[in-house]
Rosetta silent file (secondary structure, phi, psi, omega in degrees, C-alpha in Angstrom):
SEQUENCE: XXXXXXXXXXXXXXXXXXXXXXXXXXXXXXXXXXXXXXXXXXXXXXXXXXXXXXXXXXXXXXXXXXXXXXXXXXXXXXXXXXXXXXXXXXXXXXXXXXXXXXXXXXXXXXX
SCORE:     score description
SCORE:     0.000 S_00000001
   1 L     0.000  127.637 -175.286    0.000    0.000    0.000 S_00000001
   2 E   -99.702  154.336  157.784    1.683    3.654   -1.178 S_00000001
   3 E  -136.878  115.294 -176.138    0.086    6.793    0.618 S_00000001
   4 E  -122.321  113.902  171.501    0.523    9.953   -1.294 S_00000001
   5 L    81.576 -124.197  148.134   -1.092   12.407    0.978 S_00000001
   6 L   -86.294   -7.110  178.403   -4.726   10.979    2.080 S_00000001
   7 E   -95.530  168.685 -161.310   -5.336    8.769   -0.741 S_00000001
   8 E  -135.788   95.868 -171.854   -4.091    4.994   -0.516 S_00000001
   9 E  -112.573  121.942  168.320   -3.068    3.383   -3.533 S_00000001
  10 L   -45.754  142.372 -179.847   -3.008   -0.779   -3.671 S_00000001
  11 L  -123.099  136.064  161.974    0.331   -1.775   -5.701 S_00000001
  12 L   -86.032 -178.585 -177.309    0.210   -4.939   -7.920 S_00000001
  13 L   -85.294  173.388  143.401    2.569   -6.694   -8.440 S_00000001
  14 L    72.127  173.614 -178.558    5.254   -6.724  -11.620 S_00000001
  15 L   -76.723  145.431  170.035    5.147   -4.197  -14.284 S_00000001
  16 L   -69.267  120.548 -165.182    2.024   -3.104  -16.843 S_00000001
  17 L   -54.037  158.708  151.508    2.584   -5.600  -20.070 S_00000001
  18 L    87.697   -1.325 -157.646    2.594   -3.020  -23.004 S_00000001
  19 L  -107.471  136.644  176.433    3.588    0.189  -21.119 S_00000001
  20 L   -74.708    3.478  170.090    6.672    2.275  -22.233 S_00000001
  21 L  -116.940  -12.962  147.018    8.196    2.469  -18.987 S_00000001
  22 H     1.361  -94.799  179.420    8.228   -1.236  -18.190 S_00000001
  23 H   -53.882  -12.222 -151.615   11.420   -2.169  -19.614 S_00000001
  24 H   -78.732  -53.677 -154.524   13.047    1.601  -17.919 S_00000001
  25 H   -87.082    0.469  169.137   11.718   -0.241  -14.726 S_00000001
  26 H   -64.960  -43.844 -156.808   12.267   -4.267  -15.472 S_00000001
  27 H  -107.200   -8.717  175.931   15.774   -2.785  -15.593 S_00000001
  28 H   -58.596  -72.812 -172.714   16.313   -0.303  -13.178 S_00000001
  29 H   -44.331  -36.063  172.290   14.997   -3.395  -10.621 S_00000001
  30 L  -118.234   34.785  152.593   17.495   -5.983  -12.003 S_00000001
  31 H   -21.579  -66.175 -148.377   20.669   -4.002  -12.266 S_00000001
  32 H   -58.543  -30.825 -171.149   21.568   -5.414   -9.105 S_00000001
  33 H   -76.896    4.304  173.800   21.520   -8.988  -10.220 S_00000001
  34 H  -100.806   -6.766 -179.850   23.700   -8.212  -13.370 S_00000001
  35 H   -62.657  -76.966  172.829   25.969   -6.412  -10.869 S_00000001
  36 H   -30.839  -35.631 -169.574   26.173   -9.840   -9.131 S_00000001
  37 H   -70.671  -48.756 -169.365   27.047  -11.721  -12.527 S_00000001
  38 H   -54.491  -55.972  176.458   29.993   -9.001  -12.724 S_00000001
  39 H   -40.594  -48.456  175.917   31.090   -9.476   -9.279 S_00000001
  40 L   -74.799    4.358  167.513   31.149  -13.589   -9.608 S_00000001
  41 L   134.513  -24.026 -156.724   33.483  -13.303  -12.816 S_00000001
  42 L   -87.402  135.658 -175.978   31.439  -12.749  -15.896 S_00000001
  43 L   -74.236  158.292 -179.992   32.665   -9.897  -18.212 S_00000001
  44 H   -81.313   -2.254  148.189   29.769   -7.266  -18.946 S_00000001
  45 H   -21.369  -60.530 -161.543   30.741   -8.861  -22.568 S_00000001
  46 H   -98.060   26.838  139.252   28.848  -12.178  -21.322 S_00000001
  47 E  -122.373  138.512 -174.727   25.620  -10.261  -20.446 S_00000001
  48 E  -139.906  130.064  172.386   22.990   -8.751  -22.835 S_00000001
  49 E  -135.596  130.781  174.535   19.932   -7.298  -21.133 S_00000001
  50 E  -142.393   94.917 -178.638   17.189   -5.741  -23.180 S_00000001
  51 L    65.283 -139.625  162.218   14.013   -4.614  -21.249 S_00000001
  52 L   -15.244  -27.066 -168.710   12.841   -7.953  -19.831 S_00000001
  53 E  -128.256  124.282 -171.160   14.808  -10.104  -21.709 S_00000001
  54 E  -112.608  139.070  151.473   18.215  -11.179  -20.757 S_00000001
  55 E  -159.203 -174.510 -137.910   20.850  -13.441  -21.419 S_00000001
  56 E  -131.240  139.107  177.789   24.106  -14.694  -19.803 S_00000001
  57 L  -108.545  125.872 -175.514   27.056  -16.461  -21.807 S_00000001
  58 L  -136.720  136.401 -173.392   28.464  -19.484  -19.899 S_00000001
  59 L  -107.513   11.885  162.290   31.462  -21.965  -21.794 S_00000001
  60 L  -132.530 -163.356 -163.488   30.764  -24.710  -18.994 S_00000001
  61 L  -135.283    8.257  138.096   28.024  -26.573  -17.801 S_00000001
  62 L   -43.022  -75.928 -174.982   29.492  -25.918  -14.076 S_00000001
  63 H   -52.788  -44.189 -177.396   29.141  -22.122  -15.004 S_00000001
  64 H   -55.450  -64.189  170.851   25.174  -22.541  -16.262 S_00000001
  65 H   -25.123  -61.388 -179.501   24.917  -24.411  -12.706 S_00000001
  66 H   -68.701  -45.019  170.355   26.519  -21.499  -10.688 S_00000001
  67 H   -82.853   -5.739  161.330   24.481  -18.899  -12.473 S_00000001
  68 H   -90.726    0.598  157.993   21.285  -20.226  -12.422 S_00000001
  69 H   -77.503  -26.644 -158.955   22.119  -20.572   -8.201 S_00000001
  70 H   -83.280  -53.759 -150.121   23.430  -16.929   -8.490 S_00000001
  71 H   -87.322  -48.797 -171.814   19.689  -15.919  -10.200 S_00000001
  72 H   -50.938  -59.295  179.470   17.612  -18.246   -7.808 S_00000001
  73 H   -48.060  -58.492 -173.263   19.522  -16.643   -4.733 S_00000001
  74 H   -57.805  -42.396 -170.123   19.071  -12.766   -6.071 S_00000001
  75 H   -76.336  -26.368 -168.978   14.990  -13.556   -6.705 S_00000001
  76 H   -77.272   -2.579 -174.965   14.418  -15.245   -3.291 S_00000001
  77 H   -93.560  -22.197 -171.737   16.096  -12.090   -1.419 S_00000001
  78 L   -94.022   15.847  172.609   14.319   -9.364   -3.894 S_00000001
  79 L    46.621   57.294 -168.988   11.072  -11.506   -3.422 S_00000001
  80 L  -126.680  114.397 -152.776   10.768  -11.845   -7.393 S_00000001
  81 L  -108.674  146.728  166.690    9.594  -14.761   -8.673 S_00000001
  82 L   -65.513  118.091  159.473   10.781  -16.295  -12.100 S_00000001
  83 L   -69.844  107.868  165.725    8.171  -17.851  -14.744 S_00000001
  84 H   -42.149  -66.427  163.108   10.176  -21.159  -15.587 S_00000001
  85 H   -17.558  -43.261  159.360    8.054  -21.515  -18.703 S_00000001
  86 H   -68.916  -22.365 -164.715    9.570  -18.351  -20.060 S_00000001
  87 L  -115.127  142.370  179.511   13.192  -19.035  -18.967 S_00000001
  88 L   173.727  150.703 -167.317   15.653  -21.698  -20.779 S_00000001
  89 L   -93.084  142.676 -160.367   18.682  -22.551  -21.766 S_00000001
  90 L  -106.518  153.400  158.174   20.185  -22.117  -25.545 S_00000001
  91 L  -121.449  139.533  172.537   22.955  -25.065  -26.091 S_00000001
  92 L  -144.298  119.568  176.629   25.264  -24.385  -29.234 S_00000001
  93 L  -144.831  139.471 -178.083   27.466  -27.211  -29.719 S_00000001
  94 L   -52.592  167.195 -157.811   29.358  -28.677  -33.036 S_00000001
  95 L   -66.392  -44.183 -168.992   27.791  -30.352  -34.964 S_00000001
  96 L   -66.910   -0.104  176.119   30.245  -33.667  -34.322 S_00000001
  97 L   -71.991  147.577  156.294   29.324  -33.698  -30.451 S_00000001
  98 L   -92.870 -149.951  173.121   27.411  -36.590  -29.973 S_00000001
  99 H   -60.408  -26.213 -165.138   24.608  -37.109  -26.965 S_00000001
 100 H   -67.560  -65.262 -168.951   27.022  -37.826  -24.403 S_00000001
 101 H  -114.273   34.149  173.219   27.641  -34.439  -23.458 S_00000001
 102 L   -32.437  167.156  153.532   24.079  -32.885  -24.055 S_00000001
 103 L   -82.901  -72.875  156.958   23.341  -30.211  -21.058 S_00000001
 104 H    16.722  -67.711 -177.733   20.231  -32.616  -20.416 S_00000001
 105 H   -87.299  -21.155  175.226   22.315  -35.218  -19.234 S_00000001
 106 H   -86.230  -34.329  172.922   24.950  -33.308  -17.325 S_00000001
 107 H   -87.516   -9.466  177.950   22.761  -30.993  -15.421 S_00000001
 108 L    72.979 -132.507 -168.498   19.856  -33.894  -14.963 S_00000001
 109 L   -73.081  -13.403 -155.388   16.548  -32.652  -13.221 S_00000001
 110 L   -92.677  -25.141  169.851   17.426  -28.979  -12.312 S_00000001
 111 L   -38.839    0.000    0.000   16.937  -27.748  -16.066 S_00000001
């Protein structure tokens, strides 16, 4: 609940879809947690954030592990919850890898 003055305004949650200040404030809000990527190692190279939609460059399957604990930590303390459904991992691997070292099989269940 905000109070400006005597009036009382209810706040929803998350941003208005479609609104032109969204993304200003989608990004304002997760600064900190690309701060955090810098701090744990990752050049600001290996992050691209563009209003809502982000992504993170990782060259092990360790590193995906440590940063999706890095983003899981940062939402439960800013009380922000992730849509899974929306969120996922790109794999780009030659062509000549076989199955053996999928992400699938190396990270198992947490994917």
């Amino acid at each position: 609940m905000i109070k400006i003055g005597k009036e009382k305004i209810k706040c929803n949650t998350g941003v208005a879809q479609r609104s032109m200040v969204s993304p200003a404030l989608f990004d304002l809000y997760v600064e900190e947690l690309i701060q955090k990527f810098i701090e744990y190692g990752w050049s600001f190279e290996d992050i691209l954030a563009f209003a809502d939609d982000h992504l993170l460059t990782c060259d092990s399957v360790e590193e995906i592990a440590r940063a999706m604990l890095i983003v899981k930590l940062w939402c439960e303390g800013v009380n922000f919850i992730l849509n899974p459904n929306k969120s996922g991992i790109l794999e780009f691997i030659p062509r000549e890898v076989t199955g053996s070292w999928r992400l699938e099989r190396r990270l198992g269940k947490s994917l």
